[in-house]
VOZA-223105 format. One line per 3 residues: number of its first residue (from 1); for each residue z, y, x of N, C-alpha, C. Coordinates in steps of 0.2 Angstrom, whole numbers, always signed. Example, Ala and Ser with C-alpha at 12.3 -4.5 7.8 and 13.67 -1.06 7.14 Angstrom:
VOZA-223105
1) +39 -28 +66 +39 -22 +62 +39 -16 +66; +35 -11 +64 +36 -5 +68 +39 +0 +64 $
//
This chain:
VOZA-223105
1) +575 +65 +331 +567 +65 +331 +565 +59 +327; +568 +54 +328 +566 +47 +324 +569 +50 +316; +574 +53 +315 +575 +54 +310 +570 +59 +304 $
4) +569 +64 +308 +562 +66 +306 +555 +63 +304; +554 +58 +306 +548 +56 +306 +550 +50 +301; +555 +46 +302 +555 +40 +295 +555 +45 +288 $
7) +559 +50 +288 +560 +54 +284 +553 +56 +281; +549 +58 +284 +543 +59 +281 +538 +52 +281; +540 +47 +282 +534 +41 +281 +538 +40 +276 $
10) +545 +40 +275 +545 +36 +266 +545 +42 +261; +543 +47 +263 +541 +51 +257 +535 +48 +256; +529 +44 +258 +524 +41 +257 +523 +34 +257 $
13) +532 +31 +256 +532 +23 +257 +530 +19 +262; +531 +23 +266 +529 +21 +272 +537 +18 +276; +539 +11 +278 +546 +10 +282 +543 +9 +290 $
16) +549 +11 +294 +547 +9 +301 +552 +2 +303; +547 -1 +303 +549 -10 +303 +549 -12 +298; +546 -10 +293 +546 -14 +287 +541 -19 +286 $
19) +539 -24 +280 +536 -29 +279 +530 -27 +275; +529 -22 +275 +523 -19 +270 +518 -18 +276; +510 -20 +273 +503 -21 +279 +504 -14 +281 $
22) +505 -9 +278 +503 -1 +282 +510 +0 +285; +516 -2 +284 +522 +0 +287 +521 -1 +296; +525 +4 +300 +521 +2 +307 +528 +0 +309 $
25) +523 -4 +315 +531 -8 +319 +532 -5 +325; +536 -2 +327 +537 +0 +333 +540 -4 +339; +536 -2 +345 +538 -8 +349 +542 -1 +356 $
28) +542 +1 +356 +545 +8 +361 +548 +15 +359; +552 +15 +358 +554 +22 +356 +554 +26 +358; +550 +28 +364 +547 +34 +365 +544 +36 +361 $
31) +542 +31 +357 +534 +35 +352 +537 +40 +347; +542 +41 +348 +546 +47 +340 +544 +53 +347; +547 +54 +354 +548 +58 +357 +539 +60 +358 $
34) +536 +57 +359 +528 +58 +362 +525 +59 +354; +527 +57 +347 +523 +63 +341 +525 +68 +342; +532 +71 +341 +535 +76 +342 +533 +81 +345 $
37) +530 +78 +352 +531 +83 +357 +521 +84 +358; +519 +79 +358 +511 +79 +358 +508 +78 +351; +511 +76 +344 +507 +76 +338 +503 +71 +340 $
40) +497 +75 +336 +492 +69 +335 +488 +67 +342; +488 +70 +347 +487 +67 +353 +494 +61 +355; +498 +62 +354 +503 +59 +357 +505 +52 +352 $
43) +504 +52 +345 +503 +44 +340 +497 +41 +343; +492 +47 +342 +487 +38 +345 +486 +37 +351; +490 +41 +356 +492 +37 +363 +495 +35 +364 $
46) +499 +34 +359 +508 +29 +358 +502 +22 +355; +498 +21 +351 +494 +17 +349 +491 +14 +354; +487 +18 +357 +482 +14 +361 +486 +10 +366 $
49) +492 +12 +369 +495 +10 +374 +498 +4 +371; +500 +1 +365 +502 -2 +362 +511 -2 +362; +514 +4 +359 +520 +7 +358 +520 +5 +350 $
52) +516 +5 +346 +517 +3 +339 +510 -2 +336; +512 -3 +329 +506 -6 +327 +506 -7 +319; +502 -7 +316 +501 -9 +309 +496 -11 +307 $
55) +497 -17 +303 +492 -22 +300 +487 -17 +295; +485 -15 +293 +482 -10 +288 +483 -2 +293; +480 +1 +297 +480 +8 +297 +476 +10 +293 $
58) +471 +7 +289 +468 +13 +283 +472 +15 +279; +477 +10 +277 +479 +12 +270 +487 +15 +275; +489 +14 +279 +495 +20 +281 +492 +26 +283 $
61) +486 +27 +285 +482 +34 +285 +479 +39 +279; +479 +33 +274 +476 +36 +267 +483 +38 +267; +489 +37 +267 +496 +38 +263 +498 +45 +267 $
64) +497 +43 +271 +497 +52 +276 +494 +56 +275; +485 +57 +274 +483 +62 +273 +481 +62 +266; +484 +60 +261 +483 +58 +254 +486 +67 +251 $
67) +492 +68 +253 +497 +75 +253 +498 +79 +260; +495 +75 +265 +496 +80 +272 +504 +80 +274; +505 +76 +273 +512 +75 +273 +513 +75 +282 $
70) +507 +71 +286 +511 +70 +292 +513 +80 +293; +510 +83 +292 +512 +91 +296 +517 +92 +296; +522 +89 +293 +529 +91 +291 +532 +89 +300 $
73) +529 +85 +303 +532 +85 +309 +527 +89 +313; +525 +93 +311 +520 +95 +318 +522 +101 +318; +519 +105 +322 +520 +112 +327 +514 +115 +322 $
76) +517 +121 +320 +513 +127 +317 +510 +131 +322; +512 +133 +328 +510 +136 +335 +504 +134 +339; +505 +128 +339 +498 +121 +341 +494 +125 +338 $
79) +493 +123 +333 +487 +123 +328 +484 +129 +328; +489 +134 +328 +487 +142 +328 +484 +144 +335; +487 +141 +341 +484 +141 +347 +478 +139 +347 $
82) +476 +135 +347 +470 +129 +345 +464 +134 +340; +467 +136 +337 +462 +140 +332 +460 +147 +336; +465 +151 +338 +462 +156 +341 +458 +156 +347 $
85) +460 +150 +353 +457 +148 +356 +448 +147 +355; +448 +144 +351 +441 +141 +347 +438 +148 +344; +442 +150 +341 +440 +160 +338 +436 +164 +345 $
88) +439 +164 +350 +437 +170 +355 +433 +164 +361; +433 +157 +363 +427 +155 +364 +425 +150 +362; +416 +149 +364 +411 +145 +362 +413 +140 +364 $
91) +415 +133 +360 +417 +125 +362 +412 +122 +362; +404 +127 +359 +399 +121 +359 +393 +124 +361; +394 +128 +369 +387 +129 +371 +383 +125 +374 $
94) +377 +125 +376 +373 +120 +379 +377 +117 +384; +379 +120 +390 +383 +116 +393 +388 +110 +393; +392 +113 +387 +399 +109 +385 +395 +105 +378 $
97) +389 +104 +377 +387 +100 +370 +386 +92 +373; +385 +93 +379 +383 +85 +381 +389 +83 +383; +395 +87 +381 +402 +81 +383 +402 +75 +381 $
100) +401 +77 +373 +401 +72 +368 +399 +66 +368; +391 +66 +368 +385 +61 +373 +389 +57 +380; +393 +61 +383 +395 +56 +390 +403 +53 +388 $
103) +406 +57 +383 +411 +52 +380 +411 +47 +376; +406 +49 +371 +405 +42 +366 +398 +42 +366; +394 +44 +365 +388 +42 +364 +383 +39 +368 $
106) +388 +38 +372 +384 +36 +381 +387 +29 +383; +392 +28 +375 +395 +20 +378 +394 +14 +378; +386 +15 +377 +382 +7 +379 +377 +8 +372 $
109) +373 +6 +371 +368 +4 +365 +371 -3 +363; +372 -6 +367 +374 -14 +363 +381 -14 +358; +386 -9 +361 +390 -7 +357 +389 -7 +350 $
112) +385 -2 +351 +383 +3 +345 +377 -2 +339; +375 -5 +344 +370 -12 +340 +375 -16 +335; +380 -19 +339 +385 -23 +337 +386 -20 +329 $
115) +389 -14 +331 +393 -10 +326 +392 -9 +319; +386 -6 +321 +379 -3 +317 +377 -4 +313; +372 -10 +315 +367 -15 +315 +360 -13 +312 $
118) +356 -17 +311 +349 -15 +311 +348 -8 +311; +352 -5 +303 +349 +4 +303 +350 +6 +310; +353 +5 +311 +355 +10 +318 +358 +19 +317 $
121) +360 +18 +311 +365 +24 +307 +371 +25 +309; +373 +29 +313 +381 +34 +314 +384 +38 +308; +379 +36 +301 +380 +42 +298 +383 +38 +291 $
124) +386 +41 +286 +390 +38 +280 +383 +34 +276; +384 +29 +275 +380 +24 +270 +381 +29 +262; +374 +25 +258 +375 +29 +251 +375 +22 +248 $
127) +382 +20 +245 +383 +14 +241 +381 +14 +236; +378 +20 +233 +376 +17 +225 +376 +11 +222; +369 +8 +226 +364 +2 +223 +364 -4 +228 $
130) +372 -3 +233 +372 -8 +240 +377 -9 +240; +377 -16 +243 +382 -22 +243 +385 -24 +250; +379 -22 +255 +381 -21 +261 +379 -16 +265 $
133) +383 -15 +273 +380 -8 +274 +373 -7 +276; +370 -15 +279 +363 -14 +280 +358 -9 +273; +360 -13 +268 +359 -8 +262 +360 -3 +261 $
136) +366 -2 +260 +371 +8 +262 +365 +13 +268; +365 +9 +271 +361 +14 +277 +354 +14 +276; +350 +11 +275 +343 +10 +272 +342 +14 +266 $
139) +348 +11 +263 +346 +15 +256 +348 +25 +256; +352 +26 +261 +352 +32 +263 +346 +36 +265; +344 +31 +272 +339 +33 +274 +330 +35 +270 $
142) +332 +29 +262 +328 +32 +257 +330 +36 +254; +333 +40 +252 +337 +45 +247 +337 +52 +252; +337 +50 +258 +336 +56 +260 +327 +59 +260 $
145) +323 +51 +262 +317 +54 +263 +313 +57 +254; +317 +52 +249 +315 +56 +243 +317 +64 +244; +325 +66 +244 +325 +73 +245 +321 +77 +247 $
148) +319 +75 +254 +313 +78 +257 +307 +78 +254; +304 +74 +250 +296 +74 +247 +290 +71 +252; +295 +67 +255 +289 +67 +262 +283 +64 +259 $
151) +276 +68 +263 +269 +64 +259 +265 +62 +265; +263 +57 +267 +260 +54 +272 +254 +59 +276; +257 +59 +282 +253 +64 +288 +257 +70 +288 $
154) +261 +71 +285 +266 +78 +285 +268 +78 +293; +271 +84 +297 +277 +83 +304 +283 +84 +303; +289 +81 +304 +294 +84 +303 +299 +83 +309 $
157) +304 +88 +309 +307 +88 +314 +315 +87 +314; +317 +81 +318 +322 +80 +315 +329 +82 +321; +332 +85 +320 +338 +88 +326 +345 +84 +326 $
160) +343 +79 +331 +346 +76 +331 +345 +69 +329; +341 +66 +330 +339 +61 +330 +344 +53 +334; +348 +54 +336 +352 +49 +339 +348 +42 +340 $
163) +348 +36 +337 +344 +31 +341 +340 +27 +337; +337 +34 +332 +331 +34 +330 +329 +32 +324; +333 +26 +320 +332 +25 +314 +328 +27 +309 $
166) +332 +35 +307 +328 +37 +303 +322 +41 +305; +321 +42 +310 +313 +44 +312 +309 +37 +313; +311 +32 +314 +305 +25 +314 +307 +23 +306 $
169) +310 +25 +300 +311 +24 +295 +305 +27 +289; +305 +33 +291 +301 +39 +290 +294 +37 +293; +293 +35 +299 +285 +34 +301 +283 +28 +297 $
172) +287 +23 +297 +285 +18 +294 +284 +16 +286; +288 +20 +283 +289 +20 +277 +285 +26 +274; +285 +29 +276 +281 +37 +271 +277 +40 +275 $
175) +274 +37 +279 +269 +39 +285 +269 +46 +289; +272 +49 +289 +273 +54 +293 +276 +54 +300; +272 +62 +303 +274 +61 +310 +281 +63 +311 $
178) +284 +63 +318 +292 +64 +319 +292 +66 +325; +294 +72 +326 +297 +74 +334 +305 +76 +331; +310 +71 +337 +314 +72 +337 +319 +73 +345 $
181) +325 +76 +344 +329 +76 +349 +334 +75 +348; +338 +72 +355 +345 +72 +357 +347 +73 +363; +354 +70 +362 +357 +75 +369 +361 +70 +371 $
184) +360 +65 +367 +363 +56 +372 +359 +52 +375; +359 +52 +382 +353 +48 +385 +351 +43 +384; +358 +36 +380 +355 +33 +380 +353 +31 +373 $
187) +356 +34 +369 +353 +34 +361 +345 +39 +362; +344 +42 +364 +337 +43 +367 +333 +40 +369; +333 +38 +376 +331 +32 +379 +330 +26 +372 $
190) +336 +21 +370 +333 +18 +364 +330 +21 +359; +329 +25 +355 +325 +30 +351 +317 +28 +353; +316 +31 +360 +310 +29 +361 +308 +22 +363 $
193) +310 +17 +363 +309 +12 +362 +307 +9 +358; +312 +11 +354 +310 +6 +347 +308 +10 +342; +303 +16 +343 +299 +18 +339 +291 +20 +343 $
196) +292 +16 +348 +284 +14 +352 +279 +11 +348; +273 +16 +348 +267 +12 +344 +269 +18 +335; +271 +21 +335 +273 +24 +331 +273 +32 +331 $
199) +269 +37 +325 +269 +44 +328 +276 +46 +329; +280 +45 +334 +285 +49 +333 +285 +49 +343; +288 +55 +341 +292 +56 +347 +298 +60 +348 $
202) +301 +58 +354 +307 +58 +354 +309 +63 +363; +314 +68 +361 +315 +70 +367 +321 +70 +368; +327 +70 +375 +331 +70 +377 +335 +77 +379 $
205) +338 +82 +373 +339 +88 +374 +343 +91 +368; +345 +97 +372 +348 +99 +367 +344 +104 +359; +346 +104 +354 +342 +107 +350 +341 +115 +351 $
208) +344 +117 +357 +344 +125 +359 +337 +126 +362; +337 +117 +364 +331 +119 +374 +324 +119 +368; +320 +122 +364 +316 +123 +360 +309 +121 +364 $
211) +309 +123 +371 +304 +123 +377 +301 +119 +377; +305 +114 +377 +306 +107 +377 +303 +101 +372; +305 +102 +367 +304 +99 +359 +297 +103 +356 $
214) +297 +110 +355 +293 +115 +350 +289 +121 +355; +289 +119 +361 +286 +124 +367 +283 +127 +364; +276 +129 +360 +272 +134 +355 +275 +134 +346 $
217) +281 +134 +347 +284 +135 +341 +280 +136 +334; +276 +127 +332 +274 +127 +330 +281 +125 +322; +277 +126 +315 +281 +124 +311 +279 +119 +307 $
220) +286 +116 +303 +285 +110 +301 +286 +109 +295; +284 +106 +289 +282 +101 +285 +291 +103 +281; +292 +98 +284 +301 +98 +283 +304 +96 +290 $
223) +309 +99 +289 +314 +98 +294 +321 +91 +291; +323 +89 +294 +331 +85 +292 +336 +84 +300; +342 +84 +298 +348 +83 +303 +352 +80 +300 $
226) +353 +75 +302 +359 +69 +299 +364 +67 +305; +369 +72 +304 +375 +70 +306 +377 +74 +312; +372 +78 +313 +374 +83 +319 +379 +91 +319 $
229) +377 +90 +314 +382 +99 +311 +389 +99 +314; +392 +92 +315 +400 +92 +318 +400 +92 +324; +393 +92 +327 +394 +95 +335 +391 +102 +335 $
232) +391 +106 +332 +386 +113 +334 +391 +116 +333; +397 +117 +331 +403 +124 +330 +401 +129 +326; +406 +130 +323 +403 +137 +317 +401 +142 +321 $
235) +401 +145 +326 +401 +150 +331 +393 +149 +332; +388 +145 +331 +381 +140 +332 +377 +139 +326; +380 +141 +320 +376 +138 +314 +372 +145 +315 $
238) +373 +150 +316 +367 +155 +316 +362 +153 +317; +363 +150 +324 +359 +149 +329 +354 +144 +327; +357 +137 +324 +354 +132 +321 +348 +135 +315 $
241) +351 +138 +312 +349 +138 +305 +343 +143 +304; +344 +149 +310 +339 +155 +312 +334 +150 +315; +334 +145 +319 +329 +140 +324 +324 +135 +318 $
244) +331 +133 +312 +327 +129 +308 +321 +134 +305; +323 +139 +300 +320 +143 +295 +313 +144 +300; +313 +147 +307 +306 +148 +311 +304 +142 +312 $
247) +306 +137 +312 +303 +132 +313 +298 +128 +309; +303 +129 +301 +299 +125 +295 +294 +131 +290; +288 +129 +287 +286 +130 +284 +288 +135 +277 $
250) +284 +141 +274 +288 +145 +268 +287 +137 +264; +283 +132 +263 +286 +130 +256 +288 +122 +258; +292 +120 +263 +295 +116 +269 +301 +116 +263 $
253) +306 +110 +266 +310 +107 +262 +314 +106 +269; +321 +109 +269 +327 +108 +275 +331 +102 +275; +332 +97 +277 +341 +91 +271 +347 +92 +278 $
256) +350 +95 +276 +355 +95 +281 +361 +92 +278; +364 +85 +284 +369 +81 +280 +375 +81 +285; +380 +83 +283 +386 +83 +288 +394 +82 +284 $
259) +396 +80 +287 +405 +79 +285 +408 +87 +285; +410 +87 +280 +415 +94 +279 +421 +93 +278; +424 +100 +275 +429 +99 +276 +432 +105 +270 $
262) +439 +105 +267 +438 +108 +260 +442 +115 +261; +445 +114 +267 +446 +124 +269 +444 +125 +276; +444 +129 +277 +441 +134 +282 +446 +133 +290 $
265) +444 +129 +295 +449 +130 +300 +445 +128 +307; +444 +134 +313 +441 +131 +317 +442 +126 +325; +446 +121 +319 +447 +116 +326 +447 +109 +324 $
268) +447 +104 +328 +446 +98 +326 +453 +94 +326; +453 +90 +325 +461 +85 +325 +460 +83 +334; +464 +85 +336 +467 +85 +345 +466 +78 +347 $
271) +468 +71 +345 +467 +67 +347 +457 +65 +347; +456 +67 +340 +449 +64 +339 +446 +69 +345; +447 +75 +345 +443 +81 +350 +444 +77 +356 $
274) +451 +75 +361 +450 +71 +366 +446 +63 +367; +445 +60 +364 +446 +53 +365 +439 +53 +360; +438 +55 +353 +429 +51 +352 +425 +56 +354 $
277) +425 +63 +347 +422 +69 +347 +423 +74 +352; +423 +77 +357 +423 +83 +362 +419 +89 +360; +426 +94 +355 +423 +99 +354 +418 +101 +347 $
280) +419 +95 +344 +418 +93 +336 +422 +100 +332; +419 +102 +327 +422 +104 +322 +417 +102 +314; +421 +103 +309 +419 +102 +304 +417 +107 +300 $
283) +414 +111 +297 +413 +115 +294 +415 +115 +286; +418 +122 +284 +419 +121 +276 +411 +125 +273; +412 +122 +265 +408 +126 +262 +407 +134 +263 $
286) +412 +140 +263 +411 +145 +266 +410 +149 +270; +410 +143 +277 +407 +145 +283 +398 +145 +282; +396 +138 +281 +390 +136 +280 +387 +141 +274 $
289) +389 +144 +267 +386 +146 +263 +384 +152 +266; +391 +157 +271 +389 +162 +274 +382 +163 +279; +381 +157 +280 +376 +156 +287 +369 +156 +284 $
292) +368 +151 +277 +363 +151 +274 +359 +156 +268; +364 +163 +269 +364 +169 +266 +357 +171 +269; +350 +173 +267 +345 +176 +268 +341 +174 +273 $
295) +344 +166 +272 +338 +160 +278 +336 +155 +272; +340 +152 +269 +339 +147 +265 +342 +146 +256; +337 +146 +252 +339 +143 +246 +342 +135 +246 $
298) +348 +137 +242 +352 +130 +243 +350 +127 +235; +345 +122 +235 +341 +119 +229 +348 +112 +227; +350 +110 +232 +354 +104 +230 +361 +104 +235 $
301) +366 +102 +233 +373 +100 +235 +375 +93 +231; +375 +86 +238 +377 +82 +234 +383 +80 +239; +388 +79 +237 +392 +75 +241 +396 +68 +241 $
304) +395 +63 +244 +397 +55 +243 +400 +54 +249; +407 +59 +250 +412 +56 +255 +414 +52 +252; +415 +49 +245 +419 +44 +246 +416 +38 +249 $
307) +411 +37 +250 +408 +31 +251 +409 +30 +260; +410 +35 +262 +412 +36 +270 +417 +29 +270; +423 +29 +267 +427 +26 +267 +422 +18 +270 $
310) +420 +16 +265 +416 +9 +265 +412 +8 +272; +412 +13 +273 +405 +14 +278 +409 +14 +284; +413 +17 +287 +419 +15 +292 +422 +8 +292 $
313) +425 +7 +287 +427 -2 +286 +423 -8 +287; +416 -4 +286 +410 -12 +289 +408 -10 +295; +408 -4 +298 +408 -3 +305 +415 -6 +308 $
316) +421 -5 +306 +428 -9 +308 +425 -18 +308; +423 -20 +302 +420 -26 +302 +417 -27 +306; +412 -24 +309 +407 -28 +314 +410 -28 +321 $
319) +412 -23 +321 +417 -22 +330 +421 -28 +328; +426 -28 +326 +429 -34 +326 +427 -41 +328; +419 -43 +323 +417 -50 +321 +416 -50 +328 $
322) +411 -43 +333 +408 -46 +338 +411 -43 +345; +419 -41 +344 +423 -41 +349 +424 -46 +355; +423 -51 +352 +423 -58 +360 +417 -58 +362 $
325) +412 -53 +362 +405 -51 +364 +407 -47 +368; +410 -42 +364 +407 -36 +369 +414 -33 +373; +423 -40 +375 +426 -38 +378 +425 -37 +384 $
328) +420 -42 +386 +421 -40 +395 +418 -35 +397; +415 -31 +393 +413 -23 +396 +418 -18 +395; +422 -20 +389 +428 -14 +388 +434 -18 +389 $
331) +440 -12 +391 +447 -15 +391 +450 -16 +384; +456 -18 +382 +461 -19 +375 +462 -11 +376; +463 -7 +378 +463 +0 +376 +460 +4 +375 $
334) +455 +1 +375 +446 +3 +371 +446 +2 +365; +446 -7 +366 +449 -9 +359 +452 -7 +354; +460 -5 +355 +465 -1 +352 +461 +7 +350 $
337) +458 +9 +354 +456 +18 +353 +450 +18 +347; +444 +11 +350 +442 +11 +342 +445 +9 +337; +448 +6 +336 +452 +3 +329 +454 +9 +327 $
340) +458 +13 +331 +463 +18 +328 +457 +24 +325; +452 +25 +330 +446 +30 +326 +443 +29 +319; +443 +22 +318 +438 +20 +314 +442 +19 +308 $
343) +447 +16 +309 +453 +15 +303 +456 +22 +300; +460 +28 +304 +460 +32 +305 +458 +36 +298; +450 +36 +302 +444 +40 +298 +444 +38 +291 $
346) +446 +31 +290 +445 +29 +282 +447 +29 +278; +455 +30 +281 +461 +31 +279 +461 +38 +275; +459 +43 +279 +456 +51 +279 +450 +52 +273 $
349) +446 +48 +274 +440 +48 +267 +443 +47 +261; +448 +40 +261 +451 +37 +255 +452 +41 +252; +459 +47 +257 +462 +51 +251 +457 +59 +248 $
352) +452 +58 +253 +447 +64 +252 +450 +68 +255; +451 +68 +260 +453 +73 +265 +447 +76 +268; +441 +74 +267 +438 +74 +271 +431 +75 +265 $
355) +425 +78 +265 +419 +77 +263 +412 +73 +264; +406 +72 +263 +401 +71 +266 +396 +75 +260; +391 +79 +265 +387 +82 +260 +380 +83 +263 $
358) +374 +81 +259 +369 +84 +258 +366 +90 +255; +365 +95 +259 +362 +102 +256 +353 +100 +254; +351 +103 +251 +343 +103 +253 +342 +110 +252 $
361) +338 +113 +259 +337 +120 +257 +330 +121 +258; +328 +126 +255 +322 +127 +255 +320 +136 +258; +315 +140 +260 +315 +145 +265 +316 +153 +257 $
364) +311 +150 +253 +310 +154 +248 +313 +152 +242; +313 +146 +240 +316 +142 +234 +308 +138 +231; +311 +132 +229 +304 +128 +227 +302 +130 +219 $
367) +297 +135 +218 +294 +135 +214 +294 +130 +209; +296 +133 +202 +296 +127 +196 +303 +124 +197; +307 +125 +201 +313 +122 +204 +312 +115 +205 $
370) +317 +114 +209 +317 +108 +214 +323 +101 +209; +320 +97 +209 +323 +90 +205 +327 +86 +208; +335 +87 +207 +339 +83 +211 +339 +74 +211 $
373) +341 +70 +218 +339 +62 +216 +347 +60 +220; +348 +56 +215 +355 +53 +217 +355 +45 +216 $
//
């Protein structure tokens, strides 16, 4: 087993116990039997438990999924089970969407403050014209509201609103009103706090419960979702995207921003599905193009995953700076679980494993055509 697995890290210069930052150090030998046998649940549980470690995991994660190298030790049968499982049922009905929210999004705002910082952004920075991520996020949050066209007194309605940033970015900056939702209580709850005094409002719900949010199904201005699509399942975009189209105006502007993925497969990476995301998946381009067949004109496609990368590592940054803050709430294997997420993910962007994109759709197509801003 251990023979297998060194075998495939120095196919990527990877030594185990060697003196290289991303080389890993093993501290227990079960961790060859627990990848083998659990894969990707089973490394970052050998991790978090502290069985190995390595000073750089970005860059021994970028050298793994740079060629996808790690599959060479994993189970083709997993994967295939996992797939049809997810094929024949719903991982993301109402019920089971608020896992997620009571996993991670429910695990403290001050966390997530620390993390974050002012924007109050979970979602990839746009480093263009920024130096830091307060920049990256801000300046995101302007690049989206240009896409939009917002004109002051517009409503818009934002699905998934998390803890609120860009709907108190939008009211304060381009003067428009905001009804937004989520399905995290306490990103909700902060949401509406700290957009008090401001047209916006905020509801705690899923974007199915319409009753709730859009009760006389009125329509809107433009719509936008930033960073929600990796929880609604391919099995859901109908759903979604049928809701949006009724919901927004014929000459209404859609911006939907999400992480993809560049082939087509219905399941998440096992550990992340356990331990951050429950029930995540990432959509490819031909899932999503098929869903937007005879709802939505696709006027723009831009995608700036690589800038994910950056945007992960000053989120690693800030957890770290204000780890001796916020250890007496969590344990070192909280600790270890974010590092390994966060690091992980970056490692994954580096090599473009992984996408980030904004669509802009419109119901009919924007008359005169519509002017891309990057």
């Amino acid at each position: 087993m251990k023979n297998l697995i060194e075998s495939m890290l120095n196919e990527v210069g990877v030594t185990i116990n060697g003196d290289k930052p991303y080389d890993i150090k093993v501290h227990d030998q079960r961790l060859f039997s627990d990848i083998l046998l659990k894969q990707s649940i089973g490394a970052g549980e050998a991790y978090m438990k502290g069985m190995w470690d390595c000073d750089q995991l970005d860059e021994l994660f970028y050298r793994l999924c740079r060629d996808n190298s790690y599959t060479k030790v994993y189970s083709k049968w997993k994967s295939q089970f996992i797939t049809l499982r997810n094929s024949l049922i719903n991982q993301q009905t109402p019920e089971k969407s608020v896992l997620v929210a009571k996993r991670h999004y429910n695990l403290g705002n001050k966390l997530f403050e620390r993390m974050l910082g002012p924007s109050m952004a979970y979602t990839c920075g746009y480093w263009k014209n920024a130096e830091t991520l307060d920049e990256a996020e801000f300046g995101k949050y302007d690049l989206t509201c240009k896409k939009l066209q917002l004109k002051p007194g517009e409503k818009v309605l934002e699905i998934g609103c998390g803890w609120g940033g860009l709907a108190k970015f939008m009211a304060e900056k381009y003067g428009v009103e905001v009804v937004g939702m989520d399905i995290g209580k306490e990103p909700a709850s902060y949401a509406k706090k700290h957009t008090e005094g401001l047209p916006v409002k905020i509801f705690e719900c899923d974007y199915r419960a319409t009753h709730i949010y859009n009760p006389n199904h009125e329509k809107f201005d433009k719509i936008v979702s930033v960073g929600v699509l990796e929880h609604v399942g391919y099995k859901n975009y109908e759903t979604l995207l049928t809701l949006s189209r009724e919901f927004i105006k014929d000459d209404g502007i859609f911006l939907l921003h999400s992480i993809g993925r560049d082939t087509t497969a219905n399941y998440c990476d096992p550990w992340i599905d356990k331990y951050i995301f429950p029930n995540g998946h990432l959509p490819s381009l031909k899932q999503l193009g098929e869903r937007f067949e005879g709802k939505f004109v696709v006027e723009d496609h831009h995608n700036f995953g690589a800038y994910y990368d950056k945007t992960l590592m000053a989120w690693h940054e800030n957890l770290t700076k204000y780890w001796p803050e916020l250890k007496s709430d969590y344990d070192e294997r909280f600790h270890r679980m974010m590092n390994y997420y966060l690091l992980s993910c970056a490692g994954g962007f580096r090599a473009r494993s992984m996408q980030l994109w904004q669509f802009v759709l419109t119901p009919k197509g924007k008359l005169r055509g519509y002017e891309s801003i990057r």
